[in-house]
BALOBA-1460 file (C-alpha; in Angstrom, 3 decimals):
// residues 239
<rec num="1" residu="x" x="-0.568" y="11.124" z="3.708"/>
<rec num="2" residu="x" x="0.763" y="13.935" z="5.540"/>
<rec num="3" residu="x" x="2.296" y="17.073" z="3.955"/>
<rec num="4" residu="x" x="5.001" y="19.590" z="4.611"/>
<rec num="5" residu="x" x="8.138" y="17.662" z="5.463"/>
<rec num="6" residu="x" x="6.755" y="14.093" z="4.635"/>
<rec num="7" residu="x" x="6.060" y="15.809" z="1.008"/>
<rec num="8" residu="x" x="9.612" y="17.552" z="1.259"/>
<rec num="9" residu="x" x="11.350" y="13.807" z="1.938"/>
<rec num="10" residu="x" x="9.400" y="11.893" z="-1.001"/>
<rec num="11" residu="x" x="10.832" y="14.400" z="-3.173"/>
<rec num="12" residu="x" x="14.355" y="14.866" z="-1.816"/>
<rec num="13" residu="x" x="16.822" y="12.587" z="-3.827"/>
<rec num="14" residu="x" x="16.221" y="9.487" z="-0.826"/>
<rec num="15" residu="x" x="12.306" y="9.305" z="-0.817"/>
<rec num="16" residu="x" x="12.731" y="9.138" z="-5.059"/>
<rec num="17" residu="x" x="15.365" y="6.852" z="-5.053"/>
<rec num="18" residu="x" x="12.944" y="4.869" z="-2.924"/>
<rec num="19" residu="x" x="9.860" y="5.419" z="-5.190"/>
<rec num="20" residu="x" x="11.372" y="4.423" z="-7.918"/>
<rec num="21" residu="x" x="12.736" y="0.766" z="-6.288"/>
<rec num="22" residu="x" x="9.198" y="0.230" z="-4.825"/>
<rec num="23" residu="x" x="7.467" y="1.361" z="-8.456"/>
<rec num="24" residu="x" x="9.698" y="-1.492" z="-10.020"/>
<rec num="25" residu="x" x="8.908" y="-4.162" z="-7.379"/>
<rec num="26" residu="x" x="5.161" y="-3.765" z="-7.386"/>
<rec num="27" residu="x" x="4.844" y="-3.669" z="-10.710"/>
<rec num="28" residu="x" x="6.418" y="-7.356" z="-10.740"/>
<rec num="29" residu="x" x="3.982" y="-8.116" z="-8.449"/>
<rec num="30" residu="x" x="0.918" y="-7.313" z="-9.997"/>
<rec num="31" residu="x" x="1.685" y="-9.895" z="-12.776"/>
<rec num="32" residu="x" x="-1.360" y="-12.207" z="-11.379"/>
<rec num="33" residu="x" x="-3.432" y="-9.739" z="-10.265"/>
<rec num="34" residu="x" x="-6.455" y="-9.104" z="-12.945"/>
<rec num="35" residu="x" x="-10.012" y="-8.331" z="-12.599"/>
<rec num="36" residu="x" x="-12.358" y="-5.242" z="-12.526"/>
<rec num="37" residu="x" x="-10.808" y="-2.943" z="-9.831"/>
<rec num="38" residu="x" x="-7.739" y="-2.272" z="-8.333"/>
<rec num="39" residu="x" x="-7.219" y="0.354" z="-5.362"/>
<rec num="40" residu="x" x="-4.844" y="1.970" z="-3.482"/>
<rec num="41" residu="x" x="-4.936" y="3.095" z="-0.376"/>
<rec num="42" residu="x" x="-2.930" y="6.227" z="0.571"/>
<rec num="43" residu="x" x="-0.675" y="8.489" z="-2.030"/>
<rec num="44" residu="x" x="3.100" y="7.831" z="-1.628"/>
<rec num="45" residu="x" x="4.586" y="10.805" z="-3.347"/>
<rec num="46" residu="x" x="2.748" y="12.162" z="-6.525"/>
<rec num="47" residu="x" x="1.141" y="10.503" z="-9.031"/>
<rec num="48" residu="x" x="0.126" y="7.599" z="-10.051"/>
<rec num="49" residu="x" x="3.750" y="5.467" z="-10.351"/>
<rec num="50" residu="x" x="2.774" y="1.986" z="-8.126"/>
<rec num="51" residu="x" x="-0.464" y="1.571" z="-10.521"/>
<rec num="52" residu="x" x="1.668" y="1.765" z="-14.097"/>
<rec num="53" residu="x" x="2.040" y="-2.071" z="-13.356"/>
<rec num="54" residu="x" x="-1.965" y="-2.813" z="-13.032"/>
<rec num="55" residu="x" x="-3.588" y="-5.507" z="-15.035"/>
<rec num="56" residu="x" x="-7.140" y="-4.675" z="-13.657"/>
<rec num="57" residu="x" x="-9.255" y="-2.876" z="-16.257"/>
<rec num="58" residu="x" x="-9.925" y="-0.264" z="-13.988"/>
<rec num="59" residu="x" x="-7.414" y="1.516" z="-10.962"/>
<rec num="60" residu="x" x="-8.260" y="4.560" z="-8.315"/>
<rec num="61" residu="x" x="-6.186" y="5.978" z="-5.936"/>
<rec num="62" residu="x" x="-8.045" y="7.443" z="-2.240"/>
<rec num="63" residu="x" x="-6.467" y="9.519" z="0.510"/>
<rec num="64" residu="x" x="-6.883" y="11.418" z="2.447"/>
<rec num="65" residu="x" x="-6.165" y="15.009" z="0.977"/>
<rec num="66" residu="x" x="-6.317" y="16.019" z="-2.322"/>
<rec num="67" residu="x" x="-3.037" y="15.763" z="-4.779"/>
<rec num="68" residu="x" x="-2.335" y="14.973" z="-8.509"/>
<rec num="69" residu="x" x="-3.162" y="11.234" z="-9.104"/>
<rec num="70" residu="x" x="-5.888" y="11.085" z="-6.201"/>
<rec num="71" residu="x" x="-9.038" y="10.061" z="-7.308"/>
<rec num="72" residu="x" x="-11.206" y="10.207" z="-3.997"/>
<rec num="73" residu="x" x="-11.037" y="11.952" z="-1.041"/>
<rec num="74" residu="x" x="-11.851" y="10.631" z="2.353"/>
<rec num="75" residu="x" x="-11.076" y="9.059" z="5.799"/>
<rec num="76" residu="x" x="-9.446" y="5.836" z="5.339"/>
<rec num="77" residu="x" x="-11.008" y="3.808" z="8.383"/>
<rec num="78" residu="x" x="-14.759" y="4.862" z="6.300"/>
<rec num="79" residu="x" x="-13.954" y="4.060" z="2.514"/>
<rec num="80" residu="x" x="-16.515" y="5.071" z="0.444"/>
<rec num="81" residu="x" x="-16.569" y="1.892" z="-1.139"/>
<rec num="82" residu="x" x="-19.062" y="-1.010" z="-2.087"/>
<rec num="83" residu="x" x="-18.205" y="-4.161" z="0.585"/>
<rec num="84" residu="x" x="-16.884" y="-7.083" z="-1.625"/>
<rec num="85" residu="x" x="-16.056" y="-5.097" z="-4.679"/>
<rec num="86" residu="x" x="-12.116" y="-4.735" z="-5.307"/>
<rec num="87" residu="x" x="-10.170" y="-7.026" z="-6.799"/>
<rec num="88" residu="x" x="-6.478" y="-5.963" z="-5.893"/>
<rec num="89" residu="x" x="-5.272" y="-3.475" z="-2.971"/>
<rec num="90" residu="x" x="-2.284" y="-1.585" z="-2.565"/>
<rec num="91" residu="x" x="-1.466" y="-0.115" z="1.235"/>
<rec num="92" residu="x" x="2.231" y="1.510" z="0.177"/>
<rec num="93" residu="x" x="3.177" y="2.231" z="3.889"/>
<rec num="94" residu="x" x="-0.455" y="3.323" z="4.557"/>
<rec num="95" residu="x" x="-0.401" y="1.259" z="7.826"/>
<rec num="96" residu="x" x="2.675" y="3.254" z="9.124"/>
<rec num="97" residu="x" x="0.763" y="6.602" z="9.134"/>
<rec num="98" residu="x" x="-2.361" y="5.226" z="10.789"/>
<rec num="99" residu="x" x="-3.472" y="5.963" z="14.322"/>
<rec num="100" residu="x" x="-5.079" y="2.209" z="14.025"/>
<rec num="101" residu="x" x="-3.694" y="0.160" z="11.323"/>
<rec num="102" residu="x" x="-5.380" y="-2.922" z="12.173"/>
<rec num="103" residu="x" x="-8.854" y="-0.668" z="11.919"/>
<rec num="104" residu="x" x="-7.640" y="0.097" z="8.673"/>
<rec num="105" residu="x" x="-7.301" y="-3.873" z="7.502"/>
<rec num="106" residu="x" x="-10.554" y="-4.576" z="8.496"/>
<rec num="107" residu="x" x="-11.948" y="-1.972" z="6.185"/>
<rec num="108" residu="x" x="-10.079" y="-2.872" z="3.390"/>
<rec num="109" residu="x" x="-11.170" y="-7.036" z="4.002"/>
<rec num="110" residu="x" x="-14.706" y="-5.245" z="3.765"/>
<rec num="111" residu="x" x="-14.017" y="-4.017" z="0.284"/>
<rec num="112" residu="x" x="-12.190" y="-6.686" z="-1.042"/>
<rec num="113" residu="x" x="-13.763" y="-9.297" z="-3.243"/>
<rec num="114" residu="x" x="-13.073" y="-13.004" z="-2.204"/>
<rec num="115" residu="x" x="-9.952" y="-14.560" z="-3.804"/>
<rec num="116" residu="x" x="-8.864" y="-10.931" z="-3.901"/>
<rec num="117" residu="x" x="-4.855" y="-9.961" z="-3.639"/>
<rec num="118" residu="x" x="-3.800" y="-7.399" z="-0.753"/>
<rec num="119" residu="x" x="0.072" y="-6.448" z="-1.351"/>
<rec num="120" residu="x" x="1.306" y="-4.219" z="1.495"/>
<rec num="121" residu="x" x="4.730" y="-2.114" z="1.614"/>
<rec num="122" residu="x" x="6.446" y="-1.671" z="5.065"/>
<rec num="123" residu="x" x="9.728" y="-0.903" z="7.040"/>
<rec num="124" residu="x" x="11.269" y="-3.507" z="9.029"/>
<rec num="125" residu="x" x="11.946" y="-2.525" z="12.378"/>
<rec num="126" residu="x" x="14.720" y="-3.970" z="13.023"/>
<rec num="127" residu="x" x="17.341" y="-2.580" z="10.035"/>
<rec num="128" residu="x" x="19.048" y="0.379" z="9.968"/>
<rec num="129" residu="x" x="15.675" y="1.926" z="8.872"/>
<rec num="130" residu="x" x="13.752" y="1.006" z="11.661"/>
<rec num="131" residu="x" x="16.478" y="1.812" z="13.963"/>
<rec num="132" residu="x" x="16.690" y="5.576" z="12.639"/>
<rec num="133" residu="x" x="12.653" y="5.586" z="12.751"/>
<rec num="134" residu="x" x="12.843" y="4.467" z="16.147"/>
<rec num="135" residu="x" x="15.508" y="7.028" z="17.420"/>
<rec num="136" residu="x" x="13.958" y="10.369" z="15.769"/>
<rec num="137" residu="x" x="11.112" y="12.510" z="17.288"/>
<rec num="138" residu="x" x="9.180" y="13.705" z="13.640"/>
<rec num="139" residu="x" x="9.827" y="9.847" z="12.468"/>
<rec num="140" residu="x" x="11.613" y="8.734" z="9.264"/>
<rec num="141" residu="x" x="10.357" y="9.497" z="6.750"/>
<rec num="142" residu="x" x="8.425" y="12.826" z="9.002"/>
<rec num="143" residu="x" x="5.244" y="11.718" z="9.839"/>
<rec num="144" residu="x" x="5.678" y="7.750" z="10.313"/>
<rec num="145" residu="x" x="3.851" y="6.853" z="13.348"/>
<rec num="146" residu="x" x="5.041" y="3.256" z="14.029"/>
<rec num="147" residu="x" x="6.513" y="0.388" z="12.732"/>
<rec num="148" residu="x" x="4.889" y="-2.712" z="12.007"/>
<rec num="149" residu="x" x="7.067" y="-6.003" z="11.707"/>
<rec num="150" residu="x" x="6.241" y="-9.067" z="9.557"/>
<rec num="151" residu="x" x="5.483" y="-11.029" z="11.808"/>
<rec num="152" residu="x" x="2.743" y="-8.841" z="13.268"/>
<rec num="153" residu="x" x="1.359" y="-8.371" z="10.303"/>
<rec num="154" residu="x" x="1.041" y="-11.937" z="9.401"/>
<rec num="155" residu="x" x="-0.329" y="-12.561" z="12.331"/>
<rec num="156" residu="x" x="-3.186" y="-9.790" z="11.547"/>
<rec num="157" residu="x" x="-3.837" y="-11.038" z="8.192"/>
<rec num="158" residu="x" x="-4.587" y="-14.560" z="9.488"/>
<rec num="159" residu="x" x="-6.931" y="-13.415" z="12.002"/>
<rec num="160" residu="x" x="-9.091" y="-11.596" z="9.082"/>
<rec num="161" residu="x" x="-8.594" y="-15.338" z="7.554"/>
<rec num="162" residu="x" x="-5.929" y="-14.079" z="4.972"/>
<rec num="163" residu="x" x="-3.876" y="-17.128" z="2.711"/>
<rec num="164" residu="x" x="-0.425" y="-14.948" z="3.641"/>
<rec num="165" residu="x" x="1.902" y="-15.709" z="0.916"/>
<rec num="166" residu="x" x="5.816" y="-14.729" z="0.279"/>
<rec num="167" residu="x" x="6.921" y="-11.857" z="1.178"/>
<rec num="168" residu="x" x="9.825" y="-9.921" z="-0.841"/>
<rec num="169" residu="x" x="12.036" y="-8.281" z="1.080"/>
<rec num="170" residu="x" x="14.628" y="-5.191" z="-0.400"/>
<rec num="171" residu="x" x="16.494" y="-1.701" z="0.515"/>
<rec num="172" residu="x" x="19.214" y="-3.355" z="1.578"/>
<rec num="173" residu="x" x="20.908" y="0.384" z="1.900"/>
<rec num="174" residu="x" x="21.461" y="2.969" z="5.299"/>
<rec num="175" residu="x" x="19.498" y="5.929" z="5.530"/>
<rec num="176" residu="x" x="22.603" y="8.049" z="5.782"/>
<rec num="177" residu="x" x="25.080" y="9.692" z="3.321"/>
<rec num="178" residu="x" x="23.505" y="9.832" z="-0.290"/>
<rec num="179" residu="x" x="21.654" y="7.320" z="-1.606"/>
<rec num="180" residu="x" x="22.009" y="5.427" z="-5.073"/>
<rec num="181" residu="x" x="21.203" y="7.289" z="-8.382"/>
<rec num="182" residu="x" x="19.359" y="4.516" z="-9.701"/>
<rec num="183" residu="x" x="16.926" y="3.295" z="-6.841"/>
<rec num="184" residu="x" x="17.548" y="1.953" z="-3.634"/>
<rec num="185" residu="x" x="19.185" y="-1.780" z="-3.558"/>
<rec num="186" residu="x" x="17.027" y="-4.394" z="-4.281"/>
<rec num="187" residu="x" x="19.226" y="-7.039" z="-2.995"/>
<rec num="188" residu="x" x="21.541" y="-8.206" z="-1.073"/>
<rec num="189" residu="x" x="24.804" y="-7.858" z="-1.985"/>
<rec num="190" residu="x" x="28.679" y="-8.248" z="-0.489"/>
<rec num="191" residu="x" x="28.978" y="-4.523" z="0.054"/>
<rec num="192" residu="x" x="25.939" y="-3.734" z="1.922"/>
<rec num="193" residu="x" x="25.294" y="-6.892" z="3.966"/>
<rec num="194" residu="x" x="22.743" y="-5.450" z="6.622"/>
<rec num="195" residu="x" x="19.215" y="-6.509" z="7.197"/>
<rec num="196" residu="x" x="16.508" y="-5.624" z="4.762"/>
<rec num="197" residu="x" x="15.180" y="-2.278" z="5.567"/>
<rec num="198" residu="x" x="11.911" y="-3.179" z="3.975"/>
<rec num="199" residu="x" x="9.128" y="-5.424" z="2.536"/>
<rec num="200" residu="x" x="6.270" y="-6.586" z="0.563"/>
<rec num="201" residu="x" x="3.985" y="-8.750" z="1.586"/>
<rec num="202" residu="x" x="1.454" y="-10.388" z="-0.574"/>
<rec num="203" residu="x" x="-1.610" y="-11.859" z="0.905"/>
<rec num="204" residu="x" x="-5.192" y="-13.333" z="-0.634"/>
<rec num="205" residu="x" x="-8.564" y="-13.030" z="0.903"/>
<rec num="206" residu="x" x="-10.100" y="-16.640" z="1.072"/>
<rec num="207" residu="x" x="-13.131" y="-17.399" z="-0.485"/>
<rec num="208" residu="x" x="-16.137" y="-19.150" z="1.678"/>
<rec num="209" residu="x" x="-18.702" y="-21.277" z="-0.263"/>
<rec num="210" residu="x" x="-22.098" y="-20.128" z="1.710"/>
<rec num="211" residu="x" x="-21.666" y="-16.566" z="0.779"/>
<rec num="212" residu="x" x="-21.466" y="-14.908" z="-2.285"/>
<rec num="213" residu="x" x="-19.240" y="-12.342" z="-2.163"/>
<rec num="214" residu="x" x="-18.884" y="-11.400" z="-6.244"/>
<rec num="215" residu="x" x="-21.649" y="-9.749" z="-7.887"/>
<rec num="216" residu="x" x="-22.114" y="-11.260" z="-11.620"/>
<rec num="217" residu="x" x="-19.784" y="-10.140" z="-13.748"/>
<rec num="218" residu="x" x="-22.052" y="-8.646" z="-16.068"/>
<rec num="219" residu="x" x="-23.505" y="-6.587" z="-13.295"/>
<rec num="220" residu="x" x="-19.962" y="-5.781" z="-11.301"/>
<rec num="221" residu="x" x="-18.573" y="-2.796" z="-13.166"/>
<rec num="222" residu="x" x="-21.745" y="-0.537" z="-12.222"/>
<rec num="223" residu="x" x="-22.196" y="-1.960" z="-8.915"/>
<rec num="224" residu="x" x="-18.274" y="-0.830" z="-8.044"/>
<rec num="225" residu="x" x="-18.722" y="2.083" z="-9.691"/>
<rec num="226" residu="x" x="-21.620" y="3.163" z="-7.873"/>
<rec num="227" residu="x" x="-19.716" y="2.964" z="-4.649"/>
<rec num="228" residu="x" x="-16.512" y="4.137" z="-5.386"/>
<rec num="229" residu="x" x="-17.504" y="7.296" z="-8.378"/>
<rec num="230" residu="x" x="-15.713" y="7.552" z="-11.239"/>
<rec num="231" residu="x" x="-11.606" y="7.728" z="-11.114"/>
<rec num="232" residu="x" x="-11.995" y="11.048" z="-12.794"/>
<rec num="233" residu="x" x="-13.782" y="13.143" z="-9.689"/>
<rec num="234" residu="x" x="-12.892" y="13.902" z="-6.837"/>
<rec num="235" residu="x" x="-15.533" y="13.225" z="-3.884"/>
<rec num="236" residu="x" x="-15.599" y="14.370" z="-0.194"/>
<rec num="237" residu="x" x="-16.763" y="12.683" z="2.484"/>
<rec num="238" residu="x" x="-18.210" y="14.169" z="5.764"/>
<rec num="239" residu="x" x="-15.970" y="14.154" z="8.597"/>
């Protein structure tokens, strides 16, 4: 992700308040997600917070710069990654801060295992969020290149040949005035009646018969491994 002013937002009382909503909700939905490997795609604020929830026995975090929680370091649209190898990923607005977001899905389709889970976090754009992204020059949060609606994105996922399930939508709040002390609104309520300003989709990569997209399981862990390093360095790749 990008710093100076992006980093500045995350950690001004709005982009925590929003952290902290999102770190709830993906926990929840990481319930049915188990296996060997879990990975997500692009830091949103510091730390490790959206993989507290993981069931996998292993998690690693990769972006593009390095910052406390990261794991690997590299260009997202070239993972250093073994093809068919993940068993959950995690894009927490990553798509929104790519110059080719569909580019992006098609690398992380080549990582993912079959019957893997893909949960993706993303402002609507049309909601008071997307509205205020739409009318300021640095973006909002700073940085955000575009918006990418549910629809699209569905659309996307079933060209790859994703099973698109439900999504959850929540921060039903403006992006004026202070926000709540206790993360942003979850739901809808009688007081804040506007559209959702964002949303989770969940989606799972199909399985096909003819080709065998799992390594045994006996043989997975150091196959992964080899591809990925250990979550404890911190690689490089060449630009």
């Amino acid at each position: 992700m990008l710093p100076g002013p992006f980093s500045q937002w995350l950690d001004a009382p709005r982009g925590r308040s929003l952290r902290q909503g999102e770190a709830a909700l993906v926990s929840e939905s990481l319930e049915d997600c188990f296996g060997w490997e879990m990975l997500q795609i692009g830091a949103w604020g510091a730390g490790r917070s959206l993989l507290t929830g993981a069931r996998t026995r292993s998690q690693a975090l990769i972006d593009t710069a390095p910052a406390p929680g990261v794991d690997v370091v590299s260009r997202l649209s070239a993972l250093p990654i073994a093809s068919d190898s993940i068993d959950c990923v995690l894009l927490p607005h990553t798509l929104e801060f790519e110059a080719d977001p569909y580019g992006l899905l098609r690398e992380v389709d080549r990582v993912l295992a079959g019957d893997g889970k893909l949960l993706v976090l993303g402002f609507a754009p049309w909601s008071p969020w997307g509205l205020r992204a739409a009318g300021s020059r640095a973006g909002f949060p700073p940085g955000l290149r575009r918006l990418i609606s549910e629809r699209r994105l569905r659309d996307w996922l079933r060209l790859l040949g994703y099973e698109v399930g439900e999504t959850r939508r929540y921060l039903y709040e403006l992006p004026w005035g202070d926000p709540p002390t206790a993360g942003c609104r979850m739901r809808r309520g009688f007081v804040y009646p506007w559209p959702a300003g964002a949303f989770l989709l969940r989606a799972r990569k199909r399985l096909h018969a003819l080709t065998p997209l799992r390594p045994r399981l006996r043989e997975r862990r150091a196959s992964v491994l080899g591809g990925i390093a250990k979550p404890s360095s911190v690689n490089r790749s060449e630009p």
